[in-house]
Biotite code that builds the C-alpha atoms (Angstrom):
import biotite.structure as struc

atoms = struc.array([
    struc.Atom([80.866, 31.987, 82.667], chain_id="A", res_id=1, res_name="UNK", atom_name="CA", element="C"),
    struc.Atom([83.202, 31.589, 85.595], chain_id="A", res_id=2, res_name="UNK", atom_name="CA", element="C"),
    struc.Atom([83.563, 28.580, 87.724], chain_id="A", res_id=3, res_name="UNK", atom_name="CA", element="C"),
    struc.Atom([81.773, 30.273, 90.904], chain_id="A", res_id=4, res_name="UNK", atom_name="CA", element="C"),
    struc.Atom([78.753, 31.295, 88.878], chain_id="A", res_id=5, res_name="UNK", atom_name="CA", element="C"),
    struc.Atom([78.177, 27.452, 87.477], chain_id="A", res_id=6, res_name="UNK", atom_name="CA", element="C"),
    struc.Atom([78.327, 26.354, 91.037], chain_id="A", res_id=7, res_name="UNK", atom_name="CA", element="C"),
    struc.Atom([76.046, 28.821, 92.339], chain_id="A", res_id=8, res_name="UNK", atom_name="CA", element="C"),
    struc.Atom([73.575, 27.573, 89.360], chain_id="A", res_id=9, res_name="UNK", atom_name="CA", element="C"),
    struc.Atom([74.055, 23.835, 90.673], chain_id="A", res_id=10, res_name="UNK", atom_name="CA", element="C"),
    struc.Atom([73.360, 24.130, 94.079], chain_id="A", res_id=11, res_name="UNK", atom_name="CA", element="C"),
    struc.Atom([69.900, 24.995, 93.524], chain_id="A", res_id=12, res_name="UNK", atom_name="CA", element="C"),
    struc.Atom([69.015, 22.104, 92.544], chain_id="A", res_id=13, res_name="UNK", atom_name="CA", element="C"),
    struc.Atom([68.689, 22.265, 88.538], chain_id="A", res_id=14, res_name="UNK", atom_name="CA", element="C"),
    struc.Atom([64.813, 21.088, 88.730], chain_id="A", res_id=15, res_name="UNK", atom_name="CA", element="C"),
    struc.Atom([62.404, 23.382, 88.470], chain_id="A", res_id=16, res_name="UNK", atom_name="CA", element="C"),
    struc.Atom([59.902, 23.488, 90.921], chain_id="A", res_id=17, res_name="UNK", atom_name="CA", element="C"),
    struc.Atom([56.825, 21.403, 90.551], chain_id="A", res_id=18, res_name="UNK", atom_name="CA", element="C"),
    struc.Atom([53.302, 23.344, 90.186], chain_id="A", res_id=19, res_name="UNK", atom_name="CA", element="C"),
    struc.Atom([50.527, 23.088, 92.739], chain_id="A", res_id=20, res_name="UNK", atom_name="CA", element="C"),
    struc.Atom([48.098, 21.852, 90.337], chain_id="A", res_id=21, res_name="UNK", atom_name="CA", element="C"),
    struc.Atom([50.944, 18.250, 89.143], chain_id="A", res_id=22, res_name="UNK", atom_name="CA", element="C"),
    struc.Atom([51.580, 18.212, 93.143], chain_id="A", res_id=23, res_name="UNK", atom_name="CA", element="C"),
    struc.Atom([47.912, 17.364, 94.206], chain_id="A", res_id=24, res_name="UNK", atom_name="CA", element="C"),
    struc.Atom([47.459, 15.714, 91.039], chain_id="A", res_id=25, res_name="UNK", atom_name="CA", element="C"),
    struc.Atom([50.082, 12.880, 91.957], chain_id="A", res_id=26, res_name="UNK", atom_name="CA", element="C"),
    struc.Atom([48.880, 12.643, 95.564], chain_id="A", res_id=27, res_name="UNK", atom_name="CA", element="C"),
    struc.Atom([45.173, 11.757, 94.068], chain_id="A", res_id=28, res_name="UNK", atom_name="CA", element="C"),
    struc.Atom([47.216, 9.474, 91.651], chain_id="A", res_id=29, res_name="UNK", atom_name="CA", element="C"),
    struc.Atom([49.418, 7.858, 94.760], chain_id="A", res_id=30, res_name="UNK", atom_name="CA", element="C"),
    struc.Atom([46.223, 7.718, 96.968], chain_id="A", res_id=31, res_name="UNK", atom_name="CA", element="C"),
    struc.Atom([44.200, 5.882, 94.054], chain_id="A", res_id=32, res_name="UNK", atom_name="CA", element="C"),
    struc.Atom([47.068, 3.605, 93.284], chain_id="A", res_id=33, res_name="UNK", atom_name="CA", element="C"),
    struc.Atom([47.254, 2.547, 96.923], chain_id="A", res_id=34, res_name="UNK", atom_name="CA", element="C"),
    struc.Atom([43.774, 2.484, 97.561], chain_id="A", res_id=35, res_name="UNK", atom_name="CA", element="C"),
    struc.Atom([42.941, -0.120, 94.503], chain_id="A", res_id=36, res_name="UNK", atom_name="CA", element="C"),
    struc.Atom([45.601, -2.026, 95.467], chain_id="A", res_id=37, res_name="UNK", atom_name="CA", element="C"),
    struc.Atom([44.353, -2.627, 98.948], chain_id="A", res_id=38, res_name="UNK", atom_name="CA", element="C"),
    struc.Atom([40.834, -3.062, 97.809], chain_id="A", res_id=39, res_name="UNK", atom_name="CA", element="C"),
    struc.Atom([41.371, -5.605, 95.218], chain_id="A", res_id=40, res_name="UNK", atom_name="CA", element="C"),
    struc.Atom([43.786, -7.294, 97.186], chain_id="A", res_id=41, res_name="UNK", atom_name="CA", element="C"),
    struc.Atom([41.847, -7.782, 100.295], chain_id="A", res_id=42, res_name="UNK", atom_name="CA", element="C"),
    struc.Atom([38.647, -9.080, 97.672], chain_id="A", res_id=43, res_name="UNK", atom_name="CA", element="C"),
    struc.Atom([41.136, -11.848, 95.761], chain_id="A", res_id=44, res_name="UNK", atom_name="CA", element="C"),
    struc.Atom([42.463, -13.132, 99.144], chain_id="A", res_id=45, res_name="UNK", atom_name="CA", element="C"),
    struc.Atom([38.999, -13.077, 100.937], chain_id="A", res_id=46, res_name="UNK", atom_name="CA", element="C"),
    struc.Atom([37.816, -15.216, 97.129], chain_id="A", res_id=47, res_name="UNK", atom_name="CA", element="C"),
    struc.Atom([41.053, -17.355, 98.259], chain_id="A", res_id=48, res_name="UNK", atom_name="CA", element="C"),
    struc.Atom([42.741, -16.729, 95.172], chain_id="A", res_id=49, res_name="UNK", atom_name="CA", element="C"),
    struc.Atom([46.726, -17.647, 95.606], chain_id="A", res_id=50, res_name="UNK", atom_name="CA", element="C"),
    struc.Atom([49.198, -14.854, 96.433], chain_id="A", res_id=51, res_name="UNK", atom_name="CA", element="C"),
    struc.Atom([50.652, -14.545, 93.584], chain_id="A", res_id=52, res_name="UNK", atom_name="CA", element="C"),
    struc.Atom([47.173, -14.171, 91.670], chain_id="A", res_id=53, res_name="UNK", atom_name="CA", element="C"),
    struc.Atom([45.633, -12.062, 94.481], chain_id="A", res_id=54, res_name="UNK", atom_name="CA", element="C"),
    struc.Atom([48.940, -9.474, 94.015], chain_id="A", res_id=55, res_name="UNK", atom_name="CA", element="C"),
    struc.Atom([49.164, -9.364, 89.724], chain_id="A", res_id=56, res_name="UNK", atom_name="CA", element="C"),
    struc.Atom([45.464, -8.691, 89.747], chain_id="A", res_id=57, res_name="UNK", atom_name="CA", element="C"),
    struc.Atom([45.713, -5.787, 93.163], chain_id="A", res_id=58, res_name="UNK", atom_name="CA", element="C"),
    struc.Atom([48.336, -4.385, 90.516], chain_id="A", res_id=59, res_name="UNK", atom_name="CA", element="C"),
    struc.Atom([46.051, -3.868, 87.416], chain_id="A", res_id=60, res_name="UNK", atom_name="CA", element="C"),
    struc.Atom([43.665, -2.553, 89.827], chain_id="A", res_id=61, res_name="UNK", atom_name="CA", element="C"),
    struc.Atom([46.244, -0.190, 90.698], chain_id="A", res_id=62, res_name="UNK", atom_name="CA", element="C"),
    struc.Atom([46.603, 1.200, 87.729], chain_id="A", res_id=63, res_name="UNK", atom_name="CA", element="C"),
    struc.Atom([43.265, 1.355, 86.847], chain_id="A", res_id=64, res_name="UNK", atom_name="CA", element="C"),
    struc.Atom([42.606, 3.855, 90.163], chain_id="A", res_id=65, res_name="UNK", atom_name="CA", element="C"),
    struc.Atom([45.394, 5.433, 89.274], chain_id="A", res_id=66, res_name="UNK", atom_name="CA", element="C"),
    struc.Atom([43.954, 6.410, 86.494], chain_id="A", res_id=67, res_name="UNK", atom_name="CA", element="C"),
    struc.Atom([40.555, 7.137, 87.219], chain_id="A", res_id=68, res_name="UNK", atom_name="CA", element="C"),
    struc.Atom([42.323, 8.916, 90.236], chain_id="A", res_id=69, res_name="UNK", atom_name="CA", element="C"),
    struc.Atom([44.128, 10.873, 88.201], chain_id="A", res_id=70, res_name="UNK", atom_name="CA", element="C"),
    struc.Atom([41.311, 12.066, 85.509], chain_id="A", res_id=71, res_name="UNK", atom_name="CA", element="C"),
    struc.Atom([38.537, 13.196, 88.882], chain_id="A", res_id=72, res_name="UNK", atom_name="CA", element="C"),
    struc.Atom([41.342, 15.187, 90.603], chain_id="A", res_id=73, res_name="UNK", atom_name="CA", element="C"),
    struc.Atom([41.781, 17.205, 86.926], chain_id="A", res_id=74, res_name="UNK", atom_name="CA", element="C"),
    struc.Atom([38.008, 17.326, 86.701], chain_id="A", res_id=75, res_name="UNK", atom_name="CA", element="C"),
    struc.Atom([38.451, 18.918, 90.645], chain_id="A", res_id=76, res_name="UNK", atom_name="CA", element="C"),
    struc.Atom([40.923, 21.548, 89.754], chain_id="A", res_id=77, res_name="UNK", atom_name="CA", element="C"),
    struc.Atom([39.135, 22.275, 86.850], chain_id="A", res_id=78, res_name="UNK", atom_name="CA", element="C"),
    struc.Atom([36.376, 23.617, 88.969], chain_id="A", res_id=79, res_name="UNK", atom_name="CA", element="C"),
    struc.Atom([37.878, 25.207, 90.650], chain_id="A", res_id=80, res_name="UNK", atom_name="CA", element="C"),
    struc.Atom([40.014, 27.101, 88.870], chain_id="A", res_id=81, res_name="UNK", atom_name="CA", element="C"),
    struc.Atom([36.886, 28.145, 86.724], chain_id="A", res_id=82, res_name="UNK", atom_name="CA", element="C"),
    struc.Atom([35.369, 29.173, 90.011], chain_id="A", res_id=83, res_name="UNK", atom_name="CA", element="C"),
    struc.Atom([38.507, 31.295, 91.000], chain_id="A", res_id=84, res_name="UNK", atom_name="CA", element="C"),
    struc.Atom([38.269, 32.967, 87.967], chain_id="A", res_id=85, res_name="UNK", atom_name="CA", element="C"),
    struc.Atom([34.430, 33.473, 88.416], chain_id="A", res_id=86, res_name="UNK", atom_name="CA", element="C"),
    struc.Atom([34.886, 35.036, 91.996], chain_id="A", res_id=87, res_name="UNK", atom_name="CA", element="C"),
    struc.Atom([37.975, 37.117, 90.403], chain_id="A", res_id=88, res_name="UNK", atom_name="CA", element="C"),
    struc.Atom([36.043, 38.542, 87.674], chain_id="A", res_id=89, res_name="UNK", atom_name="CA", element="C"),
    struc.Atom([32.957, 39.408, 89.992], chain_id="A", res_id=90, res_name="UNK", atom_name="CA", element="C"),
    struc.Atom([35.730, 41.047, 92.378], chain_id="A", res_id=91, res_name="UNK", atom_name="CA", element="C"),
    struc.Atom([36.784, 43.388, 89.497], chain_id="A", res_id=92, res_name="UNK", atom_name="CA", element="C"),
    struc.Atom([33.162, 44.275, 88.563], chain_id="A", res_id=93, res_name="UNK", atom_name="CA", element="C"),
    struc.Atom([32.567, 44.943, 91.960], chain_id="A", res_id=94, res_name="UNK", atom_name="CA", element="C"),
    struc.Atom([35.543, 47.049, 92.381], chain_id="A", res_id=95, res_name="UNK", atom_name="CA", element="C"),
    struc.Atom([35.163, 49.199, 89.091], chain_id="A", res_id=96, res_name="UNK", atom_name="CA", element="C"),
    struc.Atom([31.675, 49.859, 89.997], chain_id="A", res_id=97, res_name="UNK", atom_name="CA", element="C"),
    struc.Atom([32.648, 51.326, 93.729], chain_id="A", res_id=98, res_name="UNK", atom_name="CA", element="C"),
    struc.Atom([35.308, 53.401, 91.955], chain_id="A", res_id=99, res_name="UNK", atom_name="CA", element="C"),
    struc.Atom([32.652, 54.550, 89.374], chain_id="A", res_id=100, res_name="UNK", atom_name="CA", element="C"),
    struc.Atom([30.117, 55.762, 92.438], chain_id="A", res_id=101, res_name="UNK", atom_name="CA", element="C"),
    struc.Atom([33.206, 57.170, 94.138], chain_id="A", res_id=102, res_name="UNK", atom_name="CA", element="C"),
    struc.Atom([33.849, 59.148, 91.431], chain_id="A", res_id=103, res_name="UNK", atom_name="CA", element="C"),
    struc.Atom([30.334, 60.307, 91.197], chain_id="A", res_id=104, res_name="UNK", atom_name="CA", element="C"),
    struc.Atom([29.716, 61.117, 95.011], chain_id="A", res_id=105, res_name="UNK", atom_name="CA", element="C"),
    struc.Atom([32.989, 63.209, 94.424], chain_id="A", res_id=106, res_name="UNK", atom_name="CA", element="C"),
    struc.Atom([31.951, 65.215, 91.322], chain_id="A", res_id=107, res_name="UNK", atom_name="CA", element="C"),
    struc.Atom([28.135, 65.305, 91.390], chain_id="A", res_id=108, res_name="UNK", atom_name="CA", element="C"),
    struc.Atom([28.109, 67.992, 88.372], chain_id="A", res_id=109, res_name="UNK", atom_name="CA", element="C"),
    struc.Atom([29.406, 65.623, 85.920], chain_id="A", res_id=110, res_name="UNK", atom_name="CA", element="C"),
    struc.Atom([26.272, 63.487, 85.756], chain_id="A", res_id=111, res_name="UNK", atom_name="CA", element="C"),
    struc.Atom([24.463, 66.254, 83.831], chain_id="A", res_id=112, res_name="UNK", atom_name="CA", element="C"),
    struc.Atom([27.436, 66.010, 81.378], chain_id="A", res_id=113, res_name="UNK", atom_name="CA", element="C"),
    struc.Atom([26.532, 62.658, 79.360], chain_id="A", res_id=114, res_name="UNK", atom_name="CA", element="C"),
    struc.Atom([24.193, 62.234, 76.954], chain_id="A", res_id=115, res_name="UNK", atom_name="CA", element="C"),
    struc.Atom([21.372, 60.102, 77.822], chain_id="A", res_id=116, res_name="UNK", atom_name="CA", element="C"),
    struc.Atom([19.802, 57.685, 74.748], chain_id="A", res_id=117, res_name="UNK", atom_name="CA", element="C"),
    struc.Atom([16.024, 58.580, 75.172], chain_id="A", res_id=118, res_name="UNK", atom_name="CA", element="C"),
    struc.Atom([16.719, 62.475, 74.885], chain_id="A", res_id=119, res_name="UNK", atom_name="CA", element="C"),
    struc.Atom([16.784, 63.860, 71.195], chain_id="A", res_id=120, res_name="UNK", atom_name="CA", element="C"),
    struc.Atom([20.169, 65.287, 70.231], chain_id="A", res_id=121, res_name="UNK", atom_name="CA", element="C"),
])
């Protein structure tokens, strides 16, 4: 490869861009993380537990909202990507079966056509 096209592949960046889905699950993970921290903090110094205690133990709690951050924002997407895909598949059924009674209102002599399953053959 020549010199200009390595540049060109450089200056993009290198990193691949970062999925909707990992981007709101690290803001629920950032949110949690600060959220427990403040919580628990606020609790150990209003207990009058000593700075450095009240600041180790906002920490674990940190983590530990982190982390139950993180597992209800993938229980959130979940949803709703199921329910996406629900609403995309009733879309389609929708849409075939308009196309299906377009094509009949269009060509009324090719209902007679089919076999039906009561009649004898």
């Amino acid at each position: 490869m020549a010199k200009g096209e390595k540049a060109a592949k450089g200056a993009k960046g290198g990193a691949a861009e970062e999925s909707p889905m990992a981007l709101w699950v690290g803001r629920a993970r950032a949110v949690g993380a600060l959220v427990g921290f403040a919580v628990a903090f606020h609790v150990c110094r209003g207990q009058g537990f000593p700075l450095a205690d009240a600041v180790i133990r906002a920490l674990v709690a940190a983590v530990g909202m982190s982390l139950v951050a993180w597992w209800s924002a993938l229980l959130v997407l979940q949803a709703l990507m199921r329910s996406a895909a629900a609403q995309a598949n009733r879309e389609a059924l929708e849409a075939a079966a308009a196309q299906a009674a377009a094509a009949q209102a269009a060509d009324p002599a090719a209902s007679g056509r089919g076999f039906a399953m009561d009649e004898p053959s």
